[in-house]
BAFI-3210 file (N, C-alpha, C; in Angstrom, 3 decimals, decimal comma, padded with zeros to 6 digits):
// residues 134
n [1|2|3|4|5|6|7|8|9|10|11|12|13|14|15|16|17|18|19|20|21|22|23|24|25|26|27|28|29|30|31|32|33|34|35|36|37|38|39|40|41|42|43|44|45|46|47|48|49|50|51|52|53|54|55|56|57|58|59|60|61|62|63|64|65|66|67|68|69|70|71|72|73|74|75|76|77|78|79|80|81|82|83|84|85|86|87|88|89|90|91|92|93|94|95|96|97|98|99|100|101|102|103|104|105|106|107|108|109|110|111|112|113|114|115|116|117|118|119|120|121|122|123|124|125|126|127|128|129|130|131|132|133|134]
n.u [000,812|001,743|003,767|006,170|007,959|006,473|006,921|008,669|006,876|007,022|006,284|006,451|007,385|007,160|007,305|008,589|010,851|012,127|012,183|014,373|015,922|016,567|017,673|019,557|021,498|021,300|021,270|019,222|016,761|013,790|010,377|007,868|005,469|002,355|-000,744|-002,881|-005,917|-008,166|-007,004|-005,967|-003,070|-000,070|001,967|005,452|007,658|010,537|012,786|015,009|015,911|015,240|013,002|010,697|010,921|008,367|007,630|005,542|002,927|000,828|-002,482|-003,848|-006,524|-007,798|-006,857|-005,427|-002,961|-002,075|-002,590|-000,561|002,079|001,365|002,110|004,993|006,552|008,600|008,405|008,610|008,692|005,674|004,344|004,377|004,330|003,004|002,875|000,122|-001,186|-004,064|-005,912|-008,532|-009,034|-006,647|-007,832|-010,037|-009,224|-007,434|-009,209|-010,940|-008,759|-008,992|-007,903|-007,864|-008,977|-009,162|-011,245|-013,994|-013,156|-013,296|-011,093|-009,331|-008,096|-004,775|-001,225|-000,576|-002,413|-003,248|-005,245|-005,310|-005,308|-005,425|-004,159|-004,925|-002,498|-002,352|-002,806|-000,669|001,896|002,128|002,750|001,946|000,156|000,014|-001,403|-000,908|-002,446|-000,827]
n.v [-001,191|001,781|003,654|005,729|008,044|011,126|013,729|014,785|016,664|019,402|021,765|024,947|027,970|030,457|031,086|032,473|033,539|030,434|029,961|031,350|030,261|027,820|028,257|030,500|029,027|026,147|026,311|026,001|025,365|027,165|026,919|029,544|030,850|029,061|029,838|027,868|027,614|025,672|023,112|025,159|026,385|027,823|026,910|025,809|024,240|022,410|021,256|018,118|016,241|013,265|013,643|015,838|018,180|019,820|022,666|024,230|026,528|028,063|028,786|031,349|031,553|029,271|027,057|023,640|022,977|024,494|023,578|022,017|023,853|024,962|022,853|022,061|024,859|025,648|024,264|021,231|017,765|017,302|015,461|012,657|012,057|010,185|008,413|007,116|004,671|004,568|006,608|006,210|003,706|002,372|003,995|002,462|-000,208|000,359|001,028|-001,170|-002,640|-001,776|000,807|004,511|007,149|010,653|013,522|013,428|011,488|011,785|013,072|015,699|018,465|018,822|020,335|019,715|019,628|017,497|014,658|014,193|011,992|011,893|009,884|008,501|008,758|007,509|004,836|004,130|003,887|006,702|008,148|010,969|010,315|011,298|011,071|010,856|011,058|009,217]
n.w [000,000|000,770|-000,625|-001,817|000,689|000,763|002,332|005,236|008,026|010,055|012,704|013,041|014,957|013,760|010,463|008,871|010,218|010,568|007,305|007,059|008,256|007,322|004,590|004,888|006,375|005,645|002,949|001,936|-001,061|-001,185|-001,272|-002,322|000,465|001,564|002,052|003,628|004,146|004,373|005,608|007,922|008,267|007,103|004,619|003,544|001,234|000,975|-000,807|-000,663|-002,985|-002,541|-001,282|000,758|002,888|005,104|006,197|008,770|009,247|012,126|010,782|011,650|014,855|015,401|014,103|014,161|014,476|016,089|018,777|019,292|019,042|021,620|023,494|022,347|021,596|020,664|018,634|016,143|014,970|013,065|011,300|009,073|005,697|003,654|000,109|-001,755|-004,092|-004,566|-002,690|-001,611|-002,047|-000,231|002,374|002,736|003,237|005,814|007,423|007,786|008,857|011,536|011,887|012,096|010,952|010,453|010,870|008,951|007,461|004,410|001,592|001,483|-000,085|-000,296|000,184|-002,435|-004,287|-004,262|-003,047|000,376|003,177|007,153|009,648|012,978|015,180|017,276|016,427|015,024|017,110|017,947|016,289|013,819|010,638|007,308|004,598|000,977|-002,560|-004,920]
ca.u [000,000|002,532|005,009|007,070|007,954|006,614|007,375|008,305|006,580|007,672|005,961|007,491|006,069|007,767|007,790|009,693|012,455|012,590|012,508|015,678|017,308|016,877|018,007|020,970|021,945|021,468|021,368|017,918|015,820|012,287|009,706|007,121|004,755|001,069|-001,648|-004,228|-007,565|-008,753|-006,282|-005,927|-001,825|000,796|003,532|006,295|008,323|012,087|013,320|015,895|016,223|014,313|011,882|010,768|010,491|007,386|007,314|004,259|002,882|-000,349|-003,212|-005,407|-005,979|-008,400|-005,332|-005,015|-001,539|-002,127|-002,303|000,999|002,623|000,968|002,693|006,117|006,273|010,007|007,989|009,188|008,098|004,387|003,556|004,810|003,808|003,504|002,308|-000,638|-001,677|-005,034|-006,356|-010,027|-008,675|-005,611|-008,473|-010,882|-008,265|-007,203|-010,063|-011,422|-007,901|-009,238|-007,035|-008,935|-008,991|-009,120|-012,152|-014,970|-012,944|-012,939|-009,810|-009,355|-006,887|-003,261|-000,467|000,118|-002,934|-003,600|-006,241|-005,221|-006,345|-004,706|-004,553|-004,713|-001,210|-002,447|-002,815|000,412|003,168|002,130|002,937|000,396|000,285|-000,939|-001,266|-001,332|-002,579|000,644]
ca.v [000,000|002,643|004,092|006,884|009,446|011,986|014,904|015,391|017,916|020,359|022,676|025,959|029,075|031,566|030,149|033,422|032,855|029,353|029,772|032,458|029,394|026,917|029,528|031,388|028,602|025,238|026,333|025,136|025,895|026,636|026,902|030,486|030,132|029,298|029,504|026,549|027,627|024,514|023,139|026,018|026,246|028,089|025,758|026,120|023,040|022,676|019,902|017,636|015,457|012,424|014,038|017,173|018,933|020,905|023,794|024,474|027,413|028,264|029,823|032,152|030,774|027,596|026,289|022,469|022,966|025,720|022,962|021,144|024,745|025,073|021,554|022,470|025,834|025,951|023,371|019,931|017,339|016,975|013,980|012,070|012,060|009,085|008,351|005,804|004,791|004,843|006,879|005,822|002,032|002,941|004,065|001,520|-001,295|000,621|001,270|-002,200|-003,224|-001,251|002,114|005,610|008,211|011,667|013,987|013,074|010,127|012,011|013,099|016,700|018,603|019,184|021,329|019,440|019,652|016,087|014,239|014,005|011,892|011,670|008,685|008,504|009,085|006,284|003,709|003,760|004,360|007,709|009,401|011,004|009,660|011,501|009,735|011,588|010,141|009,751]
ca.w [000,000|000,864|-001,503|-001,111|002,046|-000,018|003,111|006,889|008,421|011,242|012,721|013,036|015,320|013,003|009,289|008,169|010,723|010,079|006,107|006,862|008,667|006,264|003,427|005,097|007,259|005,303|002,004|001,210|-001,795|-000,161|-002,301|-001,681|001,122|000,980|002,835|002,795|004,872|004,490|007,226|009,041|007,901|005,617|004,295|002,396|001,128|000,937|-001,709|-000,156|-003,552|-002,634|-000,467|001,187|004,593|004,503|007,554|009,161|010,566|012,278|009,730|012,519|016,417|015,162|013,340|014,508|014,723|017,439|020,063|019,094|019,375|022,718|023,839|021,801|021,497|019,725|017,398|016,205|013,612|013,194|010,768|007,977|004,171|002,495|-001,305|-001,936|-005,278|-004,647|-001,223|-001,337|-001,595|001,209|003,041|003,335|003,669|006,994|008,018|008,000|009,746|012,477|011,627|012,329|009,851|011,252|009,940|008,067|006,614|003,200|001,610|001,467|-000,608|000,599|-000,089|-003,892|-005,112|-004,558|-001,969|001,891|004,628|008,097|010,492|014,371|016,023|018,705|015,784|014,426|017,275|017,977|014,941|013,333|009,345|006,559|002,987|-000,340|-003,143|-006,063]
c.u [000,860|003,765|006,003|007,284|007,734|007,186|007,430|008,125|006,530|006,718|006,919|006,741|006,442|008,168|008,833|010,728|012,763|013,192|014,085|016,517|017,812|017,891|019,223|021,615|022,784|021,322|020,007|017,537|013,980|011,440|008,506|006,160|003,072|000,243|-002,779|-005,034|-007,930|-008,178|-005,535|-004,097|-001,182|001,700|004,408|007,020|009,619|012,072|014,472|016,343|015,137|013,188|011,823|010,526|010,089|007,470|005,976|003,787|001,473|-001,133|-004,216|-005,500|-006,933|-007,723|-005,609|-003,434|-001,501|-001,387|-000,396|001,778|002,758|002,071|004,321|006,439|007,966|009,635|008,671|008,133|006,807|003,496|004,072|004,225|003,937|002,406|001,271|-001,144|-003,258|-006,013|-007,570|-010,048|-007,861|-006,909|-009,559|-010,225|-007,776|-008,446|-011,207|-010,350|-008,120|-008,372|-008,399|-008,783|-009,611|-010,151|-013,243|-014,490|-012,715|-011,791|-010,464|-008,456|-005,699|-002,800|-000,399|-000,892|-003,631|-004,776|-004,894|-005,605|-004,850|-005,063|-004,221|-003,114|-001,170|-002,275|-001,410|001,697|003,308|002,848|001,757|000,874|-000,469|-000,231|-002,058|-001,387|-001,404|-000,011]
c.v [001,261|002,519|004,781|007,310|010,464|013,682|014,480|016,280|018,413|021,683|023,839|026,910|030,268|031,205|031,507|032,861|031,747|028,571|030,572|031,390|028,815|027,423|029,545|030,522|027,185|025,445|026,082|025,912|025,504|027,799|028,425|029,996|030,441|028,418|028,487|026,812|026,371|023,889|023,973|026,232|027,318|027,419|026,087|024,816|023,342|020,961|019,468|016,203|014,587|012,708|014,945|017,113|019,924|021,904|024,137|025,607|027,624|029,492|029,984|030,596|029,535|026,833|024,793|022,211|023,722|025,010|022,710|022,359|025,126|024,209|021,721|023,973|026,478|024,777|022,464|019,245|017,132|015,858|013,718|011,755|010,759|008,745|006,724|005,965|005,433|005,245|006,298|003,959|001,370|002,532|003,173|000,489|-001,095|000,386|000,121|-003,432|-002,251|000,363|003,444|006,266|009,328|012,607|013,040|011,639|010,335|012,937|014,601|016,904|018,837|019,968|021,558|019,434|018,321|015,715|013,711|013,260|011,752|010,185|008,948|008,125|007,504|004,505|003,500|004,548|005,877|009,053|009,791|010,570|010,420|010,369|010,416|010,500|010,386|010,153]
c.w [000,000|-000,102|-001,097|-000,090|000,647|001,110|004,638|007,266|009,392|010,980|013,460|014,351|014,945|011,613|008,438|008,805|010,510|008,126|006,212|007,220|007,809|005,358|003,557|005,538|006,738|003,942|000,814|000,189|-000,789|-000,961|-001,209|-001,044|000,938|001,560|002,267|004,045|005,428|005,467|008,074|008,909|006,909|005,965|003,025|002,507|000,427|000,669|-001,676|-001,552|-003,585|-002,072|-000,548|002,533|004,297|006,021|007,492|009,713|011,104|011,305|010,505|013,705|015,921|014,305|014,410|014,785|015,936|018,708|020,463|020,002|021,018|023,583|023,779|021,207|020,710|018,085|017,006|015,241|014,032|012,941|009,715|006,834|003,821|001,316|-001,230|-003,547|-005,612|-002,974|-000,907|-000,975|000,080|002,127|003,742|003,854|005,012|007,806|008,475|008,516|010,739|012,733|011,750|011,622|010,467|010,645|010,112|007,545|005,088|002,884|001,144|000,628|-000,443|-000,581|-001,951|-004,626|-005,260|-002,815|-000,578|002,286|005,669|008,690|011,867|014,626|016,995|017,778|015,303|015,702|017,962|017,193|014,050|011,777|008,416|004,728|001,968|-001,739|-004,242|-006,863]
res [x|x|x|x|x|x|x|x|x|x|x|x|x|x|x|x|x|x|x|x|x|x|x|x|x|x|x|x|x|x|x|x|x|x|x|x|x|x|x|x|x|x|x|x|x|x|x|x|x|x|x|x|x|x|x|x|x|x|x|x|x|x|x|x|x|x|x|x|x|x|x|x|x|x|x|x|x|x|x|x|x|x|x|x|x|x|x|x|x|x|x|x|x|x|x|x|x|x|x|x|x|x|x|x|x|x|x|x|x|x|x|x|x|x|x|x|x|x|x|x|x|x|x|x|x|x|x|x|x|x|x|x|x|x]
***
């Protein structure tokens, strides 16, 4: 079922200062940043070759990320990307191995333009899981 790491994602609580680190510091290319409403976020993604590390920042105080910040407040990784061929298939196959799906259960759009879903943190290890479709 799983393909790729398509991103790790870190949340930030300053995505300017943290894009200046990346930048000035590590050299990164980091792609302009951009707000997504829809999960409460702006992200910008920095292309490490085979992957990316997407930065997170809170979009307005009902951000879902808010909490994290709250918890980690110098911020730290949030959840892991990974590529499925087909999310709606992904999805049920978890979900009838007893896996939770976070929401509604329907895939939303993410950063790429492509369908989302998350998975419970408690089901896997305590990492939270999201899964884009390739």
């Amino acid at each position: 079922m799983l393909g790729r790491l398509n991103h790790v994602a870190v949340v930030v609580p300053d995505l300017a200062a943290a894009v200046a680190t990346y930048r000035n510091t590590l050299g990164a290319r980091v792609t302009e940043p951009q707000a997504l409403p829809e999960h409460g976020v702006t992200v910008v993604f920095i292309d490490v070759g085979n992957t990316k590390i997407e930065l997170l920042e809170p979009l307005g105080e009902a951000s879902p990320i808010a909490a994290f910040l709250d918890k980690n407040p110098s911020g730290g990784i949030h959840h892991v990307c990974y590529e499925v061929d087909d999310i709606l298939a992904a999805r049920d196959q978890l979900k009838a191995g007893g896996a939770r799906v976070l929401g509604d259960g329907n895939p939303k759009t993410g950063a790429h333009g492509k369908p989302v879903l998350f998975l419970h943190p408690k089901d896997f290890f305590g990492t939270l899981i999201e899964l884009e479709q390739a």
